[in-house]
Structures are given as C-alpha cells and as structure tokens.
C-alpha positions as CSV (number, residue, x, y, z in Angstrom):
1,X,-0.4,16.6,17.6
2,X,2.1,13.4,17.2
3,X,3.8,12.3,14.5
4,X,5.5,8.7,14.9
5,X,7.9,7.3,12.2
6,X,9.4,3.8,12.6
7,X,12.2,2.5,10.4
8,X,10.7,-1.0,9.6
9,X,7.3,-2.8,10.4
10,X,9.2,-5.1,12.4
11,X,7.6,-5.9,15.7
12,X,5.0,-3.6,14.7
13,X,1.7,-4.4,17.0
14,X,-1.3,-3.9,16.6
15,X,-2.1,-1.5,19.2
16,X,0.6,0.9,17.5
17,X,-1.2,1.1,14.4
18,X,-5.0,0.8,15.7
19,X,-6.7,4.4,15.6
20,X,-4.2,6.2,13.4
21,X,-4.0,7.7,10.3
22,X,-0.8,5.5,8.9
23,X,1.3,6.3,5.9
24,X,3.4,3.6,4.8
25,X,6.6,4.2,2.7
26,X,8.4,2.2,0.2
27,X,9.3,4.5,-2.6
28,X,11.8,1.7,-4.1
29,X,9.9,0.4,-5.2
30,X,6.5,-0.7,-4.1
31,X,4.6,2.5,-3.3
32,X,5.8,4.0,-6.2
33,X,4.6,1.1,-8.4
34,X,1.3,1.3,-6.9
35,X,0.6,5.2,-7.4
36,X,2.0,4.6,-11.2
37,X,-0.3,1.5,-11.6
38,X,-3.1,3.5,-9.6
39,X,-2.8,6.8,-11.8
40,X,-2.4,4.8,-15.3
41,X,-5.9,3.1,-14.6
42,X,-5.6,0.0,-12.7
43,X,-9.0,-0.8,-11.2
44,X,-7.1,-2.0,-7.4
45,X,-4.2,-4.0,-6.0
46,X,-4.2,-6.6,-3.8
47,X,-0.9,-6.9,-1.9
48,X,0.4,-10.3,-0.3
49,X,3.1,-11.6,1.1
50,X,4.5,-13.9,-0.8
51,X,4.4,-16.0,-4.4
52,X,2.8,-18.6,-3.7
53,X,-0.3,-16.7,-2.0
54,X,-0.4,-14.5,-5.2
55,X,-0.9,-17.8,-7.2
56,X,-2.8,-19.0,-5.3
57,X,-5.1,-15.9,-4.9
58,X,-4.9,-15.4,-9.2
59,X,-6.5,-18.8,-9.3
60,X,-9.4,-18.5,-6.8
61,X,-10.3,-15.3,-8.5
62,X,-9.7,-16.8,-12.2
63,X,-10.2,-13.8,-13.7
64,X,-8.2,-12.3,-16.6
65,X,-9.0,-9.2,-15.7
66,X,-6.0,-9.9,-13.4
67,X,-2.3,-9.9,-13.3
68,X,0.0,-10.8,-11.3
69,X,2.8,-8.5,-10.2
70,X,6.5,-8.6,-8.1
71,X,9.6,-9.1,-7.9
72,X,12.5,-11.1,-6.0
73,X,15.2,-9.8,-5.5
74,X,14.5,-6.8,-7.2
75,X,13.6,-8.8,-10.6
76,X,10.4,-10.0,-11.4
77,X,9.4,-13.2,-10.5
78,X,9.4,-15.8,-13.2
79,X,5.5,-16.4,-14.8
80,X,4.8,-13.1,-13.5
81,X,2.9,-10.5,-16.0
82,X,4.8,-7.4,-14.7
83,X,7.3,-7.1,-12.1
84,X,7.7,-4.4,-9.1
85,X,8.2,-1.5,-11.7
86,X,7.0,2.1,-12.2
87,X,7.5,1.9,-15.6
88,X,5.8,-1.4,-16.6
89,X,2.5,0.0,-15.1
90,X,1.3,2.1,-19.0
91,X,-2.2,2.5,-19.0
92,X,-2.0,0.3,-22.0
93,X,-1.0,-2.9,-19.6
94,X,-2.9,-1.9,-16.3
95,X,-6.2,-0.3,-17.4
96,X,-9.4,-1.7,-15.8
97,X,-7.1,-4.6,-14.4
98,X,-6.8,-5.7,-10.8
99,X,-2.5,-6.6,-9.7
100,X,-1.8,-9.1,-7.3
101,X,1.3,-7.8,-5.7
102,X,4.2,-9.3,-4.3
103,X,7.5,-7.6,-2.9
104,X,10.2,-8.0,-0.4
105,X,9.3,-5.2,1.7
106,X,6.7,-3.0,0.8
107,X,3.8,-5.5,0.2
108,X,4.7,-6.7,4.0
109,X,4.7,-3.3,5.4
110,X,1.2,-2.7,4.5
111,X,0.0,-5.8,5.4
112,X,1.2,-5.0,8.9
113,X,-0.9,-2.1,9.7
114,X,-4.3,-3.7,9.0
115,X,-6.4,-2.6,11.8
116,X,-5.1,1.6,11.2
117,X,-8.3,3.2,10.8
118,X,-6.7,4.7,7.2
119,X,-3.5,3.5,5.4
120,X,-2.0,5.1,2.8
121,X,1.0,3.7,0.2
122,X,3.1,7.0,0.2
123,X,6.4,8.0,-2.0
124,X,7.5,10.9,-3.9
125,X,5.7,10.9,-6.8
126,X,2.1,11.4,-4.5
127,X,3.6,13.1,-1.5
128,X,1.8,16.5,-1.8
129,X,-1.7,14.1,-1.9
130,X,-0.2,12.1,1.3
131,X,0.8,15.6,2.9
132,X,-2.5,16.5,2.8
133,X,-4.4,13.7,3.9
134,X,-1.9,13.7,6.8
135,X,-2.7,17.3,7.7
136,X,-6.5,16.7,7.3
137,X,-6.0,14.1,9.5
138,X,-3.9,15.8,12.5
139,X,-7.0,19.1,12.3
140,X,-9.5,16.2,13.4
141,X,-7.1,15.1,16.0
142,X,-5.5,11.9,15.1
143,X,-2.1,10.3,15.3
144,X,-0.1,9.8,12.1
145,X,2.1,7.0,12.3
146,X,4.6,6.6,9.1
147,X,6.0,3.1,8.7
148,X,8.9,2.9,6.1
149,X,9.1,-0.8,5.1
150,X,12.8,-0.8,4.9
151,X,14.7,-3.4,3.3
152,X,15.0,-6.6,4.8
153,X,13.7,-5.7,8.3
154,X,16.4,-3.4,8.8
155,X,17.2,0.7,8.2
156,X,16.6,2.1,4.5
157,X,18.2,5.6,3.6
158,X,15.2,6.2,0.6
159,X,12.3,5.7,3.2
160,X,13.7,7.4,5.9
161,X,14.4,10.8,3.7
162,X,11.2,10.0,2.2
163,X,9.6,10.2,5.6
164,X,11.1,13.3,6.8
165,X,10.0,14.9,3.0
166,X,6.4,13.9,4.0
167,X,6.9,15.2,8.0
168,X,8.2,18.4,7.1
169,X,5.4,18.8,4.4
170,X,3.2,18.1,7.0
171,X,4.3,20.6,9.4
172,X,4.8,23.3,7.5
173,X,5.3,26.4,9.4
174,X,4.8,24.7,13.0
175,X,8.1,23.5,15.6
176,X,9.8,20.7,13.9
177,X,10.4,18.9,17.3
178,X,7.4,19.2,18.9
179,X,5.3,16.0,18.7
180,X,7.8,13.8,16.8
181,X,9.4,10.7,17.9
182,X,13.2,10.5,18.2
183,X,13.0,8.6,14.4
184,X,10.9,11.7,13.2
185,X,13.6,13.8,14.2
186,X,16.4,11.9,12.7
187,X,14.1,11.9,9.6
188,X,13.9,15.7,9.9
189,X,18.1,15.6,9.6
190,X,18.2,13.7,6.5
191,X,16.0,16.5,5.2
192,X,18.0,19.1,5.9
193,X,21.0,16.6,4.8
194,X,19.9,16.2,1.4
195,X,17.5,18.9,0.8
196,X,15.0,18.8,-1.9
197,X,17.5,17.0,-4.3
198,X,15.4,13.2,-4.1
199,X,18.0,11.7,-6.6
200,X,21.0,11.6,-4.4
201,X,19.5,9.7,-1.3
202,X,17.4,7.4,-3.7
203,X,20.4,6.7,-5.3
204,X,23.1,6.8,-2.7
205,X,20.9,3.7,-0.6
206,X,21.5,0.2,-0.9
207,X,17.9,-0.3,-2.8
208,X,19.1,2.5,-5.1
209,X,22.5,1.1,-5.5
210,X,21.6,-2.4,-6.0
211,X,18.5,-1.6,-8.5
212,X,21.4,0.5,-10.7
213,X,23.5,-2.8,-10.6
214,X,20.7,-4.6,-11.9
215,X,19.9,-2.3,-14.9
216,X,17.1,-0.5,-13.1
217,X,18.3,3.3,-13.3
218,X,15.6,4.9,-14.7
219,X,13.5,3.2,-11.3
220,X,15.1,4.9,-9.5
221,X,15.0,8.2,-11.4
222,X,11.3,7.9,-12.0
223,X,10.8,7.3,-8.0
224,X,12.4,10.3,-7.4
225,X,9.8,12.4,-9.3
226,X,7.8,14.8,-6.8
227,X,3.8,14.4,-7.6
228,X,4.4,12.7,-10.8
229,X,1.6,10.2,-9.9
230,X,-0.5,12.8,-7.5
231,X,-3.1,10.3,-6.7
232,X,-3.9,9.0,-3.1
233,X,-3.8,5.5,-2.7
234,X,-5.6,3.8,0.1
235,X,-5.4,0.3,1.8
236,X,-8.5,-1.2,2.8
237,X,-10.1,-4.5,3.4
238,X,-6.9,-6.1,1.9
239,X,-6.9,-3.9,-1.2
240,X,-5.5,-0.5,-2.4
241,X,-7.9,1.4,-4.1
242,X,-8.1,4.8,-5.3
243,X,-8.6,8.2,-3.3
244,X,-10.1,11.1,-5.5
245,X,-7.9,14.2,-4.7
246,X,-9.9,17.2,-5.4
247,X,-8.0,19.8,-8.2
C-alpha cells in the first residue's frame, strides 16, 4: 500500500502520475464547483488552462448547450456565464449543459495528471465517494497519489487538511504512517490539528481569507459541507464526467 500527497502540481512528471489512481484537490474552489455543477445536472466539464483557450474552445464547439465558466482572481472573468462558484452551479443554470472551466489552480492541477490511469476532482462535499474509490483502488493494488493544486504553485492550508480528511478516510483502522509520504504525514497532523471542524481551516487559509474579503463567505461555508454533493467526478480524455456511486 502507498499513499503519496504532494502540495502543488508543480514539477509534477509524468512518470509520478502514470499508473495511479490520483485524486486531485482544490476544495476552494474548483473541485467543489465541479461536484456542485456535476450533482445539479451538468452533462460534463471541460477544464483548460486559461481564457483565451476556453474562448477559443466555446467557439470551435459553437454550441449553446455550453457555458463558459472561471474566475480570476477569485471573480469571474468578465463575458463569462458563471464564475468558479458552488452556488452558481442550480440545476436551473447547468442542466444538460457542458462548462468550459477556467481557474487559477484547480483547472491546472488536473490537467497535470493526464496520463493517471484514473483522476478524480476530490473536496469535502464528495469525500466519502473519493474515499471509497481510493480504497477500492488500494484492494486491487494500486498507488494513490493526491495532488492538492495549491494556490499559486505554492502550500495551501484548505487542500492540505483536505487531503489528510481523505487519507485518514482512506485508512481507516490501519497504521497511519505506514505507506505515506513525509507530506501524507504532515497532512495526517493537520487532521488531528483541526479535527472534523472543516470551517476553521477553510476559513483560516489565504483562499478562505481572501474569498471572505471579496464577498464570497458563503463559498467558503458551502465547501466546507461533508458529502453535500456525494457524486464521483472523474477526469478523462480532457473532460470530467460523472461516476455513478451506488446507494
């Protein structure tokens, strides 16, 4: 069994991803807009890296059965239809409609681990879904890798504790230490830090602090919902499509 957890994608090979089961984190906000969008009936997303592929990608598909989606610097970008929100994605705006995505981090982190044989767009509101997927997929053998996109290719309280909430899931009753990675272990501390109280970390990070600045506090609180969203999204052939989780 191994569980790796690196801080950021950032020099990020592919030979570290290739093979493994991957989990990638941004819970503010980018994952958590996804499983939101995802569970309220959005058909897939298509994550790229920056505005001016996601224009140009919107007109080669020239479909308005799509939308265009992101944010920079935390507010959406300007001739966007939605921004990198949770709470814009209602059924009523997302149903039966592909989103071309856009973010600082989280849209990049995903786009770095093309060539895992599975990747998965983790946060709280999903993590019992990730946890088992990640389970499942250390019973057949494999190496989980969880990548939290960070914030601008450096550290991120929110992904880190978010990481160790998913590695301890994981685990369950087995040693914490064994097969984990000096990050997984740090992650594991944060746990144990905070708890099960997902509001203080979320909030006490700079991406928590800075999204409350900008008029964005109920982001942060809906991010820090456990299973609100308990669908599995997965990232495949450059799109993230839907998982069915059994009942």
């Amino acid at each position: 069994m191994r569980i790796d957890i690196v801080f950021t994608p950032a020099g990020l090979s592919p030979g570290e991803v290739q093979g493994r089961a991957v989990f990638v984190i941004d819970i503010l906000r980018a994952t958590t807009t996804m499983c939101a969008a995802l569970s309220h009936g959005a058909k897939a997303i298509l994550p790229v890296g920056s505005t001016e592929e996601a224009l140009r990608l919107a007109q080669t598909i020239g479909s308005t059965d799509v939308l265009l989606a992101g944010e920079k610097d935390c507010v959406r970008i300007p001739g966007f239809n939605l921004g990198n929100s949770p709470l814009e994605m209602t059924e009523g705006a997302v149903r039966g409609k592909t989103i071309i995505l856009t973010t600082s981090n989280g849209t990049k982190a995903l786009l770095a681990c093309q060539g895992a044989s599975s990747v998965y767009p983790t946060a709280a509101v999903n993590l019992s879904a990730a946890a088992e997927k990640a389970r499942e997929a250390l019973e057949t053998d494999q190496h989980i890798l969880i990548v939290c996109a960070g914030r601008g290719g450096a550290f991120s309280l929110d992904d880190a504790y978010c990481a160790g909430r998913l590695t301890m899931s994981v685990l369950g009753d087995r040693r914490p230490r064994r097969g984990l990675n000096d990050a997984g272990i740090a992650c594991l501390d944060l746990v144990r830090r905070y708890r099960e109280h997902w509001g203080r970390p979320l909030a006490y990070s700079r991406a928590g602090r800075e999204l409350i600045k900008l008029g964005f506090r109920a982001d942060v609180g809906d991010a820090a919902r456990l299973d609100a969203y308990p669908v599995l999204p997965h990232f495949h052939e450059r799109r993230v499509t839907l998982v069915t989780v059994p009942v």
